[in-house]
C-alpha positions in Angstrom: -3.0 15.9 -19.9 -0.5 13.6 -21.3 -1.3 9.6 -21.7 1.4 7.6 -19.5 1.6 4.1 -20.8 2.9 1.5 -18.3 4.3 -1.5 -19.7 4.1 -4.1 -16.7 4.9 -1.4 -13.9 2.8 -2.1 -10.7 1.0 1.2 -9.7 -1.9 1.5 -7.6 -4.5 0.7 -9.9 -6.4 3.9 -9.1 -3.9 6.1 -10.7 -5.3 7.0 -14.2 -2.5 5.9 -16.3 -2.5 2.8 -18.8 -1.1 -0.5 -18.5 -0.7 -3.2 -20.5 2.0 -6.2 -20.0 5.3 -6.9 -22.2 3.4 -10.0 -24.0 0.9 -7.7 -25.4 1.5 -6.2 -28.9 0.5 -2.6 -27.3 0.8 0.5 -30.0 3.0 3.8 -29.0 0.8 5.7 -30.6 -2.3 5.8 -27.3 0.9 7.4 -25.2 3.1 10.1 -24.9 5.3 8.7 -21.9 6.2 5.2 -22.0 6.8 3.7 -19.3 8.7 -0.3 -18.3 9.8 -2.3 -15.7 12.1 -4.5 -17.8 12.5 -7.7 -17.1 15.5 -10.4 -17.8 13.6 -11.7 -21.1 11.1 -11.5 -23.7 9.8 -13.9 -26.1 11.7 -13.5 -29.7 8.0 -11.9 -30.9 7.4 -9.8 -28.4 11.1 -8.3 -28.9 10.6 -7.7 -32.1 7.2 -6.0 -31.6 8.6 -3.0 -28.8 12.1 -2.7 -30.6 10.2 -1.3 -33.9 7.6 0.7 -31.3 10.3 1.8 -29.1 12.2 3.1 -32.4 8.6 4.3 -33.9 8.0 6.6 -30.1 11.4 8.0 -30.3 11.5 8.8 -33.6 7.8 10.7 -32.7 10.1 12.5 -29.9 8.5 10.6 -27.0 10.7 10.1 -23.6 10.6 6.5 -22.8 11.6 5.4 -19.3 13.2 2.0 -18.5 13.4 0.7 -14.9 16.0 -1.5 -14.9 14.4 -4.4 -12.5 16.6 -7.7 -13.2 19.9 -8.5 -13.9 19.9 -9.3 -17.3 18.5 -6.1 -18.2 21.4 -4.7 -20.2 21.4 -7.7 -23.0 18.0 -7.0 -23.3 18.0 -3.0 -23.7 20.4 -3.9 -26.2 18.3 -5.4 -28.2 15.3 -3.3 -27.9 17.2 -0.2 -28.4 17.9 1.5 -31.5 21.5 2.7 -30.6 24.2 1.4 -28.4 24.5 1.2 -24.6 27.8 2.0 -22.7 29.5 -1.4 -21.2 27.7 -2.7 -18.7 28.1 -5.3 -15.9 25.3 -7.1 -13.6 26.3 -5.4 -9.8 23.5 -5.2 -7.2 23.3 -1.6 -4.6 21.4 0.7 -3.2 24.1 3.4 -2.5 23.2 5.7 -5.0 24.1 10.0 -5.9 23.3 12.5 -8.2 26.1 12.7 -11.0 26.3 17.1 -11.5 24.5 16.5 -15.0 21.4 15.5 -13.1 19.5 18.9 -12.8 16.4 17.3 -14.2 15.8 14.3 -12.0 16.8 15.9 -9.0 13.2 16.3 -7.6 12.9 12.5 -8.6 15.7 11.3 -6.8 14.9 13.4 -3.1 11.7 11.8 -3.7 12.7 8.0 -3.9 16.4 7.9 -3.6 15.2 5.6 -0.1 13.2 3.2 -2.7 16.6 2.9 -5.2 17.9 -0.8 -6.3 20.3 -1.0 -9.0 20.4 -4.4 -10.8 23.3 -3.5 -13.6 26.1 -0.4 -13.6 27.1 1.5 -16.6 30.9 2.7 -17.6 31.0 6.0 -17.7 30.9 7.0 -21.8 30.4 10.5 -23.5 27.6 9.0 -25.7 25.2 8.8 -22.4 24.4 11.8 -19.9 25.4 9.9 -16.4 22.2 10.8 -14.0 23.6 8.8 -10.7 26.1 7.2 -10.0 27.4 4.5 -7.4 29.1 5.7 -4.5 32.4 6.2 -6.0 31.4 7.8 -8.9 33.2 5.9 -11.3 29.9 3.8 -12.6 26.5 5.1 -14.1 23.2 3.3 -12.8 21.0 6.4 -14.1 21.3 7.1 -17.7 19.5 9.9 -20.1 20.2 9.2 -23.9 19.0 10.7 -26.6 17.8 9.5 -30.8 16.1 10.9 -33.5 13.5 13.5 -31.6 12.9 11.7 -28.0 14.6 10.9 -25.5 15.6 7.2 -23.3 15.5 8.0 -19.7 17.0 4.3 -17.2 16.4 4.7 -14.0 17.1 2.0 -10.7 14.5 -0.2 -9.7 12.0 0.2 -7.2 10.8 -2.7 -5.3 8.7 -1.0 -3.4 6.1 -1.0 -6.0 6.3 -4.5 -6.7 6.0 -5.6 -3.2 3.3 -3.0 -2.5 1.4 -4.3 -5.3 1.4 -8.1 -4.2 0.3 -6.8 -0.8 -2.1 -4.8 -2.4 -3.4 -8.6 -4.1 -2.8 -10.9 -1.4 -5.1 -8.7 1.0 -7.6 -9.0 -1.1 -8.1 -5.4 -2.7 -8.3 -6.6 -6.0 -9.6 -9.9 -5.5 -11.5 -11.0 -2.9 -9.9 -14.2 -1.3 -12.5 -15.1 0.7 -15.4 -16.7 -1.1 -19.1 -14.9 -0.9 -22.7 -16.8 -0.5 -23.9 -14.5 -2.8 -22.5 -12.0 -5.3 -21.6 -8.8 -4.8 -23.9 -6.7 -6.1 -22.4 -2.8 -4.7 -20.6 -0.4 -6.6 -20.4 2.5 -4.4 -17.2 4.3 -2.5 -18.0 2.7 0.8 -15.9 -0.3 -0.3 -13.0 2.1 -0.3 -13.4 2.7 3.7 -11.3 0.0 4.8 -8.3 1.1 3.3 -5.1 1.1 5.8 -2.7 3.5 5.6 0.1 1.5 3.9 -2.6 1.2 1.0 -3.3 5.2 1.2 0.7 5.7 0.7 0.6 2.8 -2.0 -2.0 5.7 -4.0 -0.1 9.0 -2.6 3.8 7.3 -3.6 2.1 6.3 -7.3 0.7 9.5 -8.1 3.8 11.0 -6.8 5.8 9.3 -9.1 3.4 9.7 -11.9 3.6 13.8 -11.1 8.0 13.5 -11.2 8.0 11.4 -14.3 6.0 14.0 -15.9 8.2 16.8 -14.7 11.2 14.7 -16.2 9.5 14.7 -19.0 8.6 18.4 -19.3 12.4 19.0 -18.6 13.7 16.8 -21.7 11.2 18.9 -24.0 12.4 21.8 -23.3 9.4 23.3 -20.9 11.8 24.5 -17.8 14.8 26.0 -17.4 17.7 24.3 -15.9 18.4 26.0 -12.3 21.7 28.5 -12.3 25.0 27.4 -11.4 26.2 27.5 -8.0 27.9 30.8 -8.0 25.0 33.1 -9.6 23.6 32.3 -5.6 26.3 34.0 -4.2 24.8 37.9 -2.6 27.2 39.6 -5.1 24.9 38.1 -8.0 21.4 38.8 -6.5 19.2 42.0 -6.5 18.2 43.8 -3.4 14.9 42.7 -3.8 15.8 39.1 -3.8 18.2 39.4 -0.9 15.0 40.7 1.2 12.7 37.7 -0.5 15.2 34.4 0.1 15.3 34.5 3.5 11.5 34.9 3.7 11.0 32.0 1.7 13.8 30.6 4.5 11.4 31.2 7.3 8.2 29.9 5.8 10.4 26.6 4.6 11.2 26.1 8.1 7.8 26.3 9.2 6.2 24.2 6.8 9.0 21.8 7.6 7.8 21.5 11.8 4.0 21.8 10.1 4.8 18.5 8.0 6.6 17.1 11.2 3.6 17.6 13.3 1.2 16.5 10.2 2.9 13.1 10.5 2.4 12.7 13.6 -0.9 13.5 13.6 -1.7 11.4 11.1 -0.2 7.9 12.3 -1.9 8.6 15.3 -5.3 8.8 13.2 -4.5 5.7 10.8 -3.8 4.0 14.5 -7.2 5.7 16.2 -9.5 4.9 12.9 -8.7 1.4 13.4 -11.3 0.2 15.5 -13.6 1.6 13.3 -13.5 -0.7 11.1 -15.2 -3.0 13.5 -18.3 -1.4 11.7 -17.7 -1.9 7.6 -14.9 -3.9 7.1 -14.5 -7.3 5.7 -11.2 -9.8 4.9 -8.1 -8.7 7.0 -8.7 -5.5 8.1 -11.6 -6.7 9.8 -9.7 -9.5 11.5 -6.9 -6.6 12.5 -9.8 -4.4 14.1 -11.2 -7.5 16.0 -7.8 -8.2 17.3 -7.3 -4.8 18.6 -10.9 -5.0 20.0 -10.3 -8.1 21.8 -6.5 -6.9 23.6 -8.5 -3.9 24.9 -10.8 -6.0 26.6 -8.1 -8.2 28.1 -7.5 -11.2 26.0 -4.2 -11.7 24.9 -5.4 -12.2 20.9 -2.9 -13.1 18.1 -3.4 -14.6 14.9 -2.2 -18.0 14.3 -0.9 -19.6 10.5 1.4 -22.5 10.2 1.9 -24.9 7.1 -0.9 -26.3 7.5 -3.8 -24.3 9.4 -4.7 -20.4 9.2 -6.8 -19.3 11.9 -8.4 -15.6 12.2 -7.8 -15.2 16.0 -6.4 -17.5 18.9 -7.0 -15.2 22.4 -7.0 -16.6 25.5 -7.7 -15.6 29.5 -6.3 -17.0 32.3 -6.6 -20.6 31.7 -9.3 -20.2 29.1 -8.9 -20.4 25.1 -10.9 -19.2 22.1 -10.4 -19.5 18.9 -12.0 -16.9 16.4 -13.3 -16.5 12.9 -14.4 -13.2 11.6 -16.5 -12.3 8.6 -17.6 -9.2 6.8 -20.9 -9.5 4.0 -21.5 -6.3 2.2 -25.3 -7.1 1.5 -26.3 -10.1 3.3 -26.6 -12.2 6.5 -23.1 -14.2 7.3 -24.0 -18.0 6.4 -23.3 -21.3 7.7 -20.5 -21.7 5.5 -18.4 -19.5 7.7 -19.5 -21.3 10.8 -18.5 -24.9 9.2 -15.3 -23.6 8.2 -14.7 -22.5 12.2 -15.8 -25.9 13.0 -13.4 -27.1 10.5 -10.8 -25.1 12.1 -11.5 -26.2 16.2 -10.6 -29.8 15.1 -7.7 -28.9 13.1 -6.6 -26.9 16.0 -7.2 -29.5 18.6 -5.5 -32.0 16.8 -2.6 -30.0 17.1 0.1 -31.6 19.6 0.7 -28.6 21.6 -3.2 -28.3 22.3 -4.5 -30.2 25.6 -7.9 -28.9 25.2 -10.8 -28.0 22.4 -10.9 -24.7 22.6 -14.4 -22.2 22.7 -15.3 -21.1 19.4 -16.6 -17.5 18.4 -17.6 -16.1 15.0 -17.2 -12.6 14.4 -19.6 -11.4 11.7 -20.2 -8.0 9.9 -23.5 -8.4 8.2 -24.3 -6.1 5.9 -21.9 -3.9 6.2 -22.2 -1.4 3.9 -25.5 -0.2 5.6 -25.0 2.1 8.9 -25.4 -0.5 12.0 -28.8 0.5 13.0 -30.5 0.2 9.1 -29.2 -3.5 9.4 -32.0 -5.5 9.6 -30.3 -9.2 9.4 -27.2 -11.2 11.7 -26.4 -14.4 11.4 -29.0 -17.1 8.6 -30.8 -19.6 10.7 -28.7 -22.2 10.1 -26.3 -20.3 11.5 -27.5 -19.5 14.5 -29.1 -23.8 14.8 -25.1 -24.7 14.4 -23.8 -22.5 16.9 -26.5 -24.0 19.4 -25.3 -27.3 18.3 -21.6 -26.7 18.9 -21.6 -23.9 21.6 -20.6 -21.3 19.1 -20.8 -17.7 20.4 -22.0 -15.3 17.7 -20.8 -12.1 18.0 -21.5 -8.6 15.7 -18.5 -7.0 15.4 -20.7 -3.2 15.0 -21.3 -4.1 18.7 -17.6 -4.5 19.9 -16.9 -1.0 18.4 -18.9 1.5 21.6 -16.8 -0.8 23.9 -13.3 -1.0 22.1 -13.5 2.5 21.8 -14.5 3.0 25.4 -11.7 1.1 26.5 -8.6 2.7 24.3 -9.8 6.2 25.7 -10.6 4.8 29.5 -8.6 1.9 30.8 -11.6 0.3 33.5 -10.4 -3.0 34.5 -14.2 -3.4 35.9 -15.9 -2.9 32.3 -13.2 -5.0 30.7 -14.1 -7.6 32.9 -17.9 -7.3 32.0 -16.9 -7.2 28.4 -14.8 -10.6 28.6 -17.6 -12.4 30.4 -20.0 -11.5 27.8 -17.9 -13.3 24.9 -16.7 -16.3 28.1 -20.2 -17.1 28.4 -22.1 -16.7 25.5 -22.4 -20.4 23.8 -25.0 -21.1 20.8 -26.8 -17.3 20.6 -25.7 -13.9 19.9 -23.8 -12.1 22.5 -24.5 -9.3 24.4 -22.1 -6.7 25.5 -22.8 -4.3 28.2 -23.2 -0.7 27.3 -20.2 1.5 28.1 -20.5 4.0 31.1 -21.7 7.3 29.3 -19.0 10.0 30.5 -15.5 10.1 28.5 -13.3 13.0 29.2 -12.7 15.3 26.6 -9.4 15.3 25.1 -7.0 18.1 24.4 -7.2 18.9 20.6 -4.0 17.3 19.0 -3.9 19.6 15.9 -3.2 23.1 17.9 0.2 23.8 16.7 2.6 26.7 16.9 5.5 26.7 15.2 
C-alpha cells in the first residue's frame, strides 16, 4: 500500500492516510503521494522547507498533487515549484470539462466534477498537459506537468471537504463541546453509533478520493494503459466475441444502475428511520435531533431556538402551553446538576426575552449511561438532580424511554396515545416522567428491499 501524505487537506480523520500542516517541516521521504491544499501564503521558512522537498519527491519520481484552494495560489506554486507555470490569472468557476488529453483523471472528474471550484485559470501552453478546462476551452484549471522522474498533478478545489470537516468539528466529533462531570473513560466502537449520514458520506467521499488519487497515480507510472481511441469502438474493429460480450456488460450496467437507484432510496429512508434510535446512545446534537423528532410525533410543535445571545436545545409548545428543553447524553455516568443549572440558566434568559409573556415549563432530557443497553443502566439523574427539579418543577425525562413510543407513533399515527404521551411530559413537575407503554400490535410492513429490475 502506498503512504499518502496530506499537507493540510481536511479528510475524515478515519481514513488512514497522513497529515501534517504547511508550518510543519514534514520530510517526503514517509510518502509516496503528496498531497496539498495550497493556500494564498506561507511563511518565508516554511517556503523554503517544501520548495527543496517538493524538488527532492520529484526528483525521487513521486506524483505530487496541488489543490489549488485560494486565489493567490499561482504566485505561490511559483515559488515552490522547480520549473515554470503557464500565465495565470485569479478567475473564480465551477463550470468545468475534460480537455481530450484527460484519459487519466477521467474517473476523478465523473466522481467529483459536482464538488469543482476553480480559484486561478491557466493559458493554454505546450509545456503543461491541459486536464480541464473552463467552459470555453480556451483556459486550463487542471494541469499535469512533469520534472526529473515524477510528476505535478493541479487539480480545482473542493470545498466540500473543508466545510464537511468544520461540521465534522463544530458537532462535536472530534471534540466534545459540551463539558463532562467526569472523564471519559470508553474506548470502544459504540461511540461511533451516532454517526449521521452526512458524516458516513464525509468517510465514503474521502476514501473515494483517496482510491482516484491513487489510480491517477498508478496511471502517471505507467501501471495502465490509456483506453483506445474512439474509432477502435466502432463494430468493424471488434471481434465476434466482443460484439456478443459488450452488450451483456450493457444489460447488467443498466441493471446495476436501477439497483443503485433503488439502493439510494433505500438507504435515505434508513438514515431517516434510524433516527429515533438514537434516543437510546446518543449524546451532543444528534441526541437533541432525535428528541426533536420524538417530541413532533407526539404532537408538540418542537424547534430549536439560537439567537446572538441564547442557544436553547428545544422550544415545543401545545396549544397555549410552552416548554423549553435541555437534553444530555453521559457515556458512563448519572446526568448531574450541572446540566439542570444550565436549564435554569436558560428559563430566565428565555423569559427575559421581550417576545415571551410567560416562564415557560422546563424539561431535561437525559441519556445516562449510554453506552450500556437501557435495561443494564443502573443510574438516572444524581440526587441533586432530582432535589433541583423538585425545587423548580423540572420534569426529568430518559430519553431510552421516549424511544418504544416515538417509534410507535412514526409507524401508527393514534391521536389517543399521542395525547397520553403529551400529558405524561405536561404534567410531570420535580420527578422522573412516566410514559405509557405503547399498544402491543404494529402491522407488519411490506419489505422495502424486494426489487426487480
Amino acid at each position: 500500500m502506498l503512504d499518502i501524505l496530506m499537507v493540510d487537506f481536511p479528510l475524515h480523520p478515519d481514513v488512514d492516510v497522513r497529515h501534517c500542516t504547511h508550518d510543519r517541516p514534514w520530510s517526503v521521504d514517509d510518502a509516496d503521494i503528496i498531497v496539498f491544499t495550497t493556500p494564498g501564503n506561507l511563511i518565508a521558512s516554511s517556503r523554503v522547507h517544501w520548495s527543496r522537498e517538493i524538488e527532492k519527491a520529484l526528483q525521487d519520481g513521486k506524483t505530487l498533487f496541488f489543490f489549488a484552494s485560494a486565489p493567490g495560489v499561482a504566485e505561490l506554486l511559483g515559488t515552490l515549484l522547480p520549473f515554470e507555470l503557464p500565465p495565470s490569472e485569479p478567475a473564480f468557476g465551477d463550470v468545468i470539462r475534460l480537455s481530450d488529453k484527460a484519459h487519466l483523471i477521467e474517473d476523478y472528474f465523473h466522481a467529483f466534477k459536482e464538488y469543482f471550484s476553480y480559484r486561478v485559470r491557466f493559458k493554454l501552453t505546450d509545456n503543461w498537459t491541459s486536464l480541464l478546462l473552463t467552459k470555453p476551452g480556451n483556459r486550463s484549471v487542471g494541469l499535469l506537468g512533469k520534472h526529473a522522474a515524477g510528476h505535478v498533478v493541479i487539480l480545482p478545489s473542493l470545498p466540500y471537504f473543508e466545510d464537511t470537516y468544520q461540521r465534522y468539528v463544530h458537532e462535536g466529533y472530534l471534540d466534545e463541546l459540551e463539558e463532562e462531570e467526569e472523564p471519559d473513560t470508553h474506548d470502544g466502537p459504540l461511540s461511533d453509533l451516532a454517526e449521521d449520514q452526512w458524516e458516513r458520506d464525509f468517510l465514503a467521499m474521502s476514501h473515494s478520493l483517496i482510491q482516484q488519487l491513487l489510480q491517477i497515480d498508478s496511471w502517471l507510472r505507467g501501471e495502465h494503459t490509456l483506453p483506445p481511441p474512439d474509432w477502435a469502438n466502432e463494430p468493424t474493429f471488434q471481434t465476434p466475441r466482443l460484439q456478443t460480450l459488450l452488450p451483456q456488460l450493457a444489460k447488467i450496467a443498466s441493471q446495476i444502475n436501477q439497483l443503485e437507484s433503488k439502493r439510494d432510496e433505500i438507504r435515505a429512508q434508513a438514515s431517516d428511520a434510524a433516527e429515533l434510535s438514537l434516543l437510546l446512545y446518543a449524546k451532543g446534537k444528534p441526541l437533541e435531533r432525535a428528541v426533536l423528532k420524538a417530541l413532533r410525533l407526539f404532537g408538540f410543535q418542537a424547534e430549536p431556538f439560537a439567537n446572538a445571545i441564547s442557544e436553547f436545545d428545544a422550544v415545543f409548545t401545545h396549544e397555549d402551553i410552552r416548554l423549553l428543553g435541555e437534553a444530555e447524553g453521559r457515556d458512563n455516568s448519572p446526568i448531574g446538576v450541572d446540566k439542570i443549572r444550565q436549564l435554569c440558566t436558560n428559563l430566565d434568559e428565555d423569559y427575559a426575552r421581550d417576545e415571551v409573556d410567560e416562564y415557560a415549563k422546563g424539561v431535561l432530557f437525559g441519556n445516562p449511561q449510554r453506552l450500556l443497553p437501557p435495561d443494564q443502566r443502573d443510574v438516572d439523574f444524581t440526587h441533586k438532580s432530582r432535589t433541583m427539579a423538585k425545587q423548580r418543577d423540572i420534569a426529568l425525562i430518559l430519553t431510552s424511554s421516549l424511544f418504544r413510543p416515538a417509534a410507535y407513533l412514526e409507524q401508527c399515527p393514534d391521536e389517543n396515545y399521542a395525547k397520553a404521551c403529551r400529558d405524561s411530559i405536561l404534567t410531570c413537575s420535580g420527578a422522573i416522567a412516566q410514559l405509557p407503554a405503547p399498544p402491543d400490535e404494529v402491522p407488519e410492513q411490506p419489505d422495502p428491499t424486494t426489487f426487480q429490475p
